[in-house]
N, C-alpha and C positions, 0 to 999 in steps of 0.2 A: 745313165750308163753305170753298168758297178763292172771294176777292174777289179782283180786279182792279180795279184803279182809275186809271183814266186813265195807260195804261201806252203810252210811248212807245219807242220804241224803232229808232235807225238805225244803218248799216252804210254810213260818210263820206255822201254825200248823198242816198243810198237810202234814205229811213222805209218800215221794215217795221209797224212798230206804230204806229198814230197815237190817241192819246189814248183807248184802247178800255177800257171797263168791261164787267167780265162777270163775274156772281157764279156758280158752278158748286155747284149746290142740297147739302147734306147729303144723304148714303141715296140718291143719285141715280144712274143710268147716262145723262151726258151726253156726246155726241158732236157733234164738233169738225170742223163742213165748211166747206168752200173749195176755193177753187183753187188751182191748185200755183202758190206764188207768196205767197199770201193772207195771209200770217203763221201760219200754224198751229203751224209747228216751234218758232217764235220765241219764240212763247209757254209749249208745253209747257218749251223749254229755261230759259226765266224760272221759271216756277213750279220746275223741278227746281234749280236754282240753278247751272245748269251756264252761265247767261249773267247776269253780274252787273249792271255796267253798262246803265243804263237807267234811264229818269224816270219817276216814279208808283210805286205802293206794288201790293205783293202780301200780303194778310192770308191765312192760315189758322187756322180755329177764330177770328178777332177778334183773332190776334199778328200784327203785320209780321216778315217773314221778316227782312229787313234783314242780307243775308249770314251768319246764323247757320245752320249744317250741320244741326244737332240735329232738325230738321223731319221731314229727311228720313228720320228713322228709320221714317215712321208711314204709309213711301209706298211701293209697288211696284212699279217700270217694266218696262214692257216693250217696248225699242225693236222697231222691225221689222227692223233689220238688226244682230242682235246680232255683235259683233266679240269672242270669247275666242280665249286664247290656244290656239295650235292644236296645241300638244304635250301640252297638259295631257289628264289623263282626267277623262271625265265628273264621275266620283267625284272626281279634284281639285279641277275649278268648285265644286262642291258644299260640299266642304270650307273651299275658301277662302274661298267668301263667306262662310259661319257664322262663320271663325277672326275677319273683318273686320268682323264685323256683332256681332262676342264675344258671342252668345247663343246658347244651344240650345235656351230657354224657349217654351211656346208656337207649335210650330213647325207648318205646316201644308203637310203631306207628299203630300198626296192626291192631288196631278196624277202627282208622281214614280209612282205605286202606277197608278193611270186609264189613261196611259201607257205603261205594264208600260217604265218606264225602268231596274228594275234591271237587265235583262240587258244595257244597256248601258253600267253604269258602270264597267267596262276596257277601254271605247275611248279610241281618242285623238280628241279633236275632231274634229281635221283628215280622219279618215277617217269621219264621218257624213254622213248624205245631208240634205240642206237641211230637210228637215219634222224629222229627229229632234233637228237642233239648234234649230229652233221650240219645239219643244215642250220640250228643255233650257230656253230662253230664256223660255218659260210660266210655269214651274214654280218658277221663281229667284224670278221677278216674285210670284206668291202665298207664297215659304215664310215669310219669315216675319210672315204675318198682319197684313200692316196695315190700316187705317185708310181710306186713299186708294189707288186701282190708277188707272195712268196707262199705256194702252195702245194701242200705235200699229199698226195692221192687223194685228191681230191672231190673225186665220187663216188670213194670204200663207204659203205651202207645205206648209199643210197638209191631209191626205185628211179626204174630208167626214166619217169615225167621229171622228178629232184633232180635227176643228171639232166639230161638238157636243157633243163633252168639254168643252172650253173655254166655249163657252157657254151649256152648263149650271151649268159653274161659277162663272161672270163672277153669272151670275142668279141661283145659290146663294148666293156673298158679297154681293148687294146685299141679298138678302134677311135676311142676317144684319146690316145696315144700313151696307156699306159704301158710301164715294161713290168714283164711278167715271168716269173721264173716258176713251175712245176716239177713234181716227179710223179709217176705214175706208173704200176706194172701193166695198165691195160692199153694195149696194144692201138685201139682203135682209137681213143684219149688222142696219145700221140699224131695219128692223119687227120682228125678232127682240129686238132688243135696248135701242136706247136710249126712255128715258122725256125726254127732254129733246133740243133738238138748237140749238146756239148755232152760227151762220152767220157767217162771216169771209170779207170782202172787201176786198179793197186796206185789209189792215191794222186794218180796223173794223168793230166788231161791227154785224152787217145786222139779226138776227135773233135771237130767243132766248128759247124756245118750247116747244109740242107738234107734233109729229108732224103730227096734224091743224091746229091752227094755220095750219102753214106751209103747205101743202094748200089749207086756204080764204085764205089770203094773196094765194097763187102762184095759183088759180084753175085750179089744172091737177087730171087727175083720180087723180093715184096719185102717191106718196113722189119715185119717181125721174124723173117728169117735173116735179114742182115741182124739186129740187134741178138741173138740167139747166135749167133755164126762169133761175133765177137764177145759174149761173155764165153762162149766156150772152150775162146781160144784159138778159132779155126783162122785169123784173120791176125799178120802180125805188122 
């Protein structure tokens, strides 16, 4: 379970995070909506501990993170705009992060395989086409088996057979009881996938919930005119 606890957080007189609690369930697939703007990034970078500075507490499992790295071994990210080095090959991303992660225990190989990413591992990066370094950037995110997956749009340049790879297997490891945290603009993502949907607006948390919940909240009659009802404002 990761708790949030009255997590504040500004940029000189900008508050992006204003006193927001949000507990993000165990065994869960929660996703993470707002508007651009809303604090969504803010947060995932707090919980990743890639933004230190900041008031309030972040618990995982019932520890404060409290600038300690150790955490993060038990967590698998997947930004949406993965930046590797672009001379390197496939097979050296690969390599490196195991050498940096010093483990080969446990490893969970199955996207590389899903994929058919060996025939790529003697490219160089920088000559891949946008989806095949997605789905490099997938795969990193699952190997080694953690705990927690923190994934941010997660199917942007990929063809729909790569997307329901992927989220077949987001639904495989929750079902193996991991918790799972997403953001995504595509609508359909969200009925496909999340069991939980925590709503962020100017910084605080609106919502946080089921699916239908917010549905009979928002009074509207389908996923994405509730979520569109409330970035617009219609719903206070």
């Amino acid at each position: 379970m990761i708790e949030i606890i009255k997590l504040n957080k500004s940029y000189g007189s900008l508050a992006v995070l204003k006193e927001l609690d949000l507990i993000i369930e165990h065994g869960k697939i929660t996703y993470l909506v707002g508007p651009n703007g809303s604090g969504k990034t803010t947060l995932i970078k707090s919980i990743l501990g890639l933004i230190k500075k900041y008031d309030g507490n972040i618990k995982i499992d019932g520890t404060q993170i409290n600038g300690d790295c150790e955490y993060r071994n038990e967590i698998g990210y997947m930004p949406q705009s993965p930046s590797f080095p672009e001379n390197l090959t496939v097979k050296n991303i690969f390599d490196m992060v195991k050498d940096l992660r010093n483990t080969a225990k446990n490893l969970d190989e199955e996207l590389i395989s899903k994929f058919n990413l060996e025939k790529e591992m003697s490219k160089r990066l920088k000559n891949l086409s946008g989806g095949t370094l997605q789905k490099v950037n997938a795969s990193l995110a699952f190997l080694f088996n953690p705990k927690i997956l923190i994934i941010d749009e997660p199917t942007a340049g990929l063809d729909p057979v790569a997307s329901g790879i992927l989220k077949d297997k987001i639904l495989k490891e929750n079902q193996n009881g991991k918790t799972i945290l997403f953001t995504s603009h595509i609508i359909s993502e969200l009925e496909d996938l999340a069991q939980n949907i925590a709503f962020i607006l100017e910084g605080k948390l609106w919502f946080n919930g089921t699916l239908e919940n917010l549905i009979n909240l928002t009074g509207e009659k389908n996923l994405e005119r509730s979520v569109a009802s409330v970035m617009l404002g219609k719903v206070v």
